[in-house]
C-alpha positions in Angstrom: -138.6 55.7 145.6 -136.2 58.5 144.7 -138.2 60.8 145.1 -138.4 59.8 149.1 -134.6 59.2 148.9 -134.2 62.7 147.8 -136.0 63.8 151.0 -134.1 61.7 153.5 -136.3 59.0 153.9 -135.6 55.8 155.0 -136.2 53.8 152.8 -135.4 50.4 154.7 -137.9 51.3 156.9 -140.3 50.2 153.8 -139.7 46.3 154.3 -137.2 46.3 150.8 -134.0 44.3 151.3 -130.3 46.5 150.0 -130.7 44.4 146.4 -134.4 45.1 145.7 -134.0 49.0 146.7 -131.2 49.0 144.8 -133.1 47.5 141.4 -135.9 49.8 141.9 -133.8 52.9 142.6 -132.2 52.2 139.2 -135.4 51.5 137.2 -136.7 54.8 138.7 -133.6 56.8 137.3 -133.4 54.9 133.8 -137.1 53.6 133.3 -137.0 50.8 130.6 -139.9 51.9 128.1 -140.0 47.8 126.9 -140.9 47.0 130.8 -144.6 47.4 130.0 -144.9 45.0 127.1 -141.9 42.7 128.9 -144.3 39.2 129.5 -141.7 37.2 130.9 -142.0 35.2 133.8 -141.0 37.2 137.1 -138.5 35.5 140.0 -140.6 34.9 143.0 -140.1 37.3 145.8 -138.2 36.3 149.2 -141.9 37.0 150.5 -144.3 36.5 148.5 -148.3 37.3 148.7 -149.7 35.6 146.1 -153.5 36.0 144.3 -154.9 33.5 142.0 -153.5 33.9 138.7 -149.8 34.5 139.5 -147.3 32.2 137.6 -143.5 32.5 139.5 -140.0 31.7 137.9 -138.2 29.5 140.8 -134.9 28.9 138.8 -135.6 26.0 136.7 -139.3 25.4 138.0 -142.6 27.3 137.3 -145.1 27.5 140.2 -149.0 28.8 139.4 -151.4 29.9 141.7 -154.5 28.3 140.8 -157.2 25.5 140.7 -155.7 22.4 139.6 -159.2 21.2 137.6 -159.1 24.3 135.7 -157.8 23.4 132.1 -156.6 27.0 131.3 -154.5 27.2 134.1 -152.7 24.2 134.3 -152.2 25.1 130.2 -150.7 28.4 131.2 -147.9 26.9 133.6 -146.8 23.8 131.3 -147.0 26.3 128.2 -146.5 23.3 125.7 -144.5 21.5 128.0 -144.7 17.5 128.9 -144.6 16.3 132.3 -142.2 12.9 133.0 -144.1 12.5 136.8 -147.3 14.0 138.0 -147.7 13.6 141.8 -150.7 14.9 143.8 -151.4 14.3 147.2 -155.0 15.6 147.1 -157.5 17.4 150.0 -159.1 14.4 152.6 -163.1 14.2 152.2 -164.0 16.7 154.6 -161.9 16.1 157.0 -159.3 19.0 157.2 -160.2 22.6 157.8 -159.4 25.1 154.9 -159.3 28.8 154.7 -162.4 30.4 153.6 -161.2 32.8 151.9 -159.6 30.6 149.3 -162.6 29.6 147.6 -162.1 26.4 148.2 -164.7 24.1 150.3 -164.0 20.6 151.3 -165.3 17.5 148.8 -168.2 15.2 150.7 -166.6 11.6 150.4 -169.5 10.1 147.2 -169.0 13.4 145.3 -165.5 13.1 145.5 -164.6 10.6 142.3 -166.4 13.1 140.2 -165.1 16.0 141.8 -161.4 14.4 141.0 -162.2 13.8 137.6 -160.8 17.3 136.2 -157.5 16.6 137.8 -157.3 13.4 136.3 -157.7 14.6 132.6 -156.0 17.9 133.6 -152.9 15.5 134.8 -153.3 13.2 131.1 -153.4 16.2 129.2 -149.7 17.9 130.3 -148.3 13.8 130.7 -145.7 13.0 128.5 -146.1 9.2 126.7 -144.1 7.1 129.1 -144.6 9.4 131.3 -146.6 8.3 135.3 -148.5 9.6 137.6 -148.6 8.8 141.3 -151.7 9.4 143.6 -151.2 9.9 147.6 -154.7 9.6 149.8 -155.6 7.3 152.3 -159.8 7.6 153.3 -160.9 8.1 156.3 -163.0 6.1 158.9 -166.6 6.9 159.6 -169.2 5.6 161.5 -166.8 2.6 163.0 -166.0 1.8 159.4 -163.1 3.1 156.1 -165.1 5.1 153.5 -164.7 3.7 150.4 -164.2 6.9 148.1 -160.9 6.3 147.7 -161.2 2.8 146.3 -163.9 3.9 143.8 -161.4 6.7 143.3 -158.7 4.2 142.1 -161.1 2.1 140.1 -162.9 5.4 138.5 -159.4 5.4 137.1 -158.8 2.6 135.5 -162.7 1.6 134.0 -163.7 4.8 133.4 -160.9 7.5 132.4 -158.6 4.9 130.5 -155.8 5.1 133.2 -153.4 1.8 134.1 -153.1 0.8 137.6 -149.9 0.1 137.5 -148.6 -0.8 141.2 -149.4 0.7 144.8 -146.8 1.6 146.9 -147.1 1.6 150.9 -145.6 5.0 152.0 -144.7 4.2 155.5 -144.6 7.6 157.5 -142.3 7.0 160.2 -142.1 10.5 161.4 -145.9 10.3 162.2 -145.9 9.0 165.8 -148.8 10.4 167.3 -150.5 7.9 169.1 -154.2 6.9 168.8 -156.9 5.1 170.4 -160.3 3.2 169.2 -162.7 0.6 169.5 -161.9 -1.1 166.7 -159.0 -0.3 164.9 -155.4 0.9 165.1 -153.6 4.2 164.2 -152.6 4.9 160.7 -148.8 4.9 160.0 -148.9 4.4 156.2 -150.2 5.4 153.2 -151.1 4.3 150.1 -149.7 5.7 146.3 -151.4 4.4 143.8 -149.2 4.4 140.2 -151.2 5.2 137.3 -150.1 5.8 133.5 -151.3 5.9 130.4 -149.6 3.7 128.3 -147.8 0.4 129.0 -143.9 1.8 127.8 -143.4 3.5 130.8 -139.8 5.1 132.0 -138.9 3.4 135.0 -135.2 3.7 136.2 -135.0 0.4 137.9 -131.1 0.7 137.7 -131.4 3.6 139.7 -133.2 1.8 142.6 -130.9 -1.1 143.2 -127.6 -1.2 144.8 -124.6 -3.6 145.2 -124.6 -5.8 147.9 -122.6 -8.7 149.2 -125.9 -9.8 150.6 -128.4 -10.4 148.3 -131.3 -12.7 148.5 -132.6 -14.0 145.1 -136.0 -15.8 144.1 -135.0 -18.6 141.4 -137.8 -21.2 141.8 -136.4 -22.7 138.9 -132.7 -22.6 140.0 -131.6 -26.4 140.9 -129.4 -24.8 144.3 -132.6 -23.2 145.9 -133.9 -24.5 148.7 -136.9 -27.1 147.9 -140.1 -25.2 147.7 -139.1 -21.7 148.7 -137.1 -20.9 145.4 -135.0 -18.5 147.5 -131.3 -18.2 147.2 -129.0 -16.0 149.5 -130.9 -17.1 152.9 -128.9 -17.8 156.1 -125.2 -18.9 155.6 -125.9 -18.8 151.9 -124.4 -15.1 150.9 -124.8 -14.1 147.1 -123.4 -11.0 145.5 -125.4 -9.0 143.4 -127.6 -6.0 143.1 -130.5 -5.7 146.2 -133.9 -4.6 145.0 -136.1 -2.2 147.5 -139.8 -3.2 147.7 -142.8 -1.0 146.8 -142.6 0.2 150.6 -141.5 3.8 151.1 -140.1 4.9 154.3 -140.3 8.4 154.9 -138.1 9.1 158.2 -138.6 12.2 160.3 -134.7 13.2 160.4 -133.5 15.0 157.5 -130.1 15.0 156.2 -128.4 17.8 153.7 
């Protein structure tokens, strides 16, 4: 780089930004003799090309390029480290188009619980105690009916790899409104999330969830003032304060505030 400098080159013409010319101009005038041994973890590039293999520093957060099932790999990002969440929102059965050239080749739907396996134990391996892991794939229809790999999926989970199912959450996507038509079913505008852990201690903020409300509609089926036989207390005139509770469904909307 300084050598073309020195011969009146332009170097912007070579793609560099001001900052990144300016870093290897000065590594080129006062090389580092440590910067061959130097094993740290590089900042990702503002445009990055990335092969299998390649671990990125993104400030706080490590990214890997690599296959997810592959122990070594998913050891060589956490380095030691314990994950709180794990979420994964893996490929459909066959039913997306991939690029060849990653290696990868979509998963026929009754391979697909033992094809999933490594990512489970991969996932249980890096999960702290209390930590959770939540699982986002809906199947697909065939032949005028759902596949059911995705239900064997969640209960390969729980009777064979020692998982607890603890909840599934309905993740309502508003922002798909692409309309659909067939014989004998109607579009999809949800998905499910299936919440798995390993142990039953788990860390769940449920402080965090709530809010305070002047409106708040309480089950007490054994408070006296509910309403015979619903057990419901803040409904119609009735207004209690108190904290509201969200349910377990998730609405994603399409606008995005910052």
């Amino acid at each position: 780089m300084a050598e073309l400098r020195d011969e009146d080159f332009d170097l912007a013409s070579v793609g560099f930004s001001d900052d990144e010319l300016r870093l290897l101009l000065d590594e080129a005038e006062s090389p580092d003799p440590s910067a061959a041994a130097d094993d740290t973890v590089p900042d990702a590039p503002a445009d990055p090309v990335t092969q299998p293999g390649d671990l990125w520093l993104i400030g706080a957060h490590r990214l890997i390029c690599g296959d997810c099932r592959d122990e070594s790999v998913v050891a060589r990002l956490f380095d030691g480290a314990k994950a709180n969440l794990a979420i994964t929102s893996p490929p459909y059965a066959q039913q997306r188009e991939y690029d060849p050239s990653s290696g990868f080749r979509p998963v026929p739907a009754d391979q697909y619980t033992g094809w999933f396996r490594a990512v489970a134990e991969n996932i249980a391996a890096v999960l702290a105690p209390d930590g959770s892991f939540f699982l986002n794939i809906k199947e697909h229809p065939e032949d005028g009916e759902r596949s059911l790999h995705v239900k064997d999926l969640v209960l390969a989970h729980k009777r064979e790899w020692g998982w607890r199912f603890v909840d599934e959450f309905c993740w309502r996507n508003t922002a798909n409104g692409v309309p659909g038509k067939w014989l004998n079913r109607l579009k999809n505008a949800w998905e499910p999330v299936f919440h798995f852990c390993r142990n039953k201690e788990i860390k769940f903020r449920l402080l965090n969830a709530g809010h305070e409300s002047e409106d708040v509609v309480v089950y007490a089926p054994g408070n006296p003032s509910a309403p015979s036989g619903s057990g419901l207390l803040g409904c119609g005139a009735d207004k209690i304060a108190g904290i509201a509770w969200p349910s377990n469904v998730v609405e994603a909307k399409a606008e995005v505030g910052l």
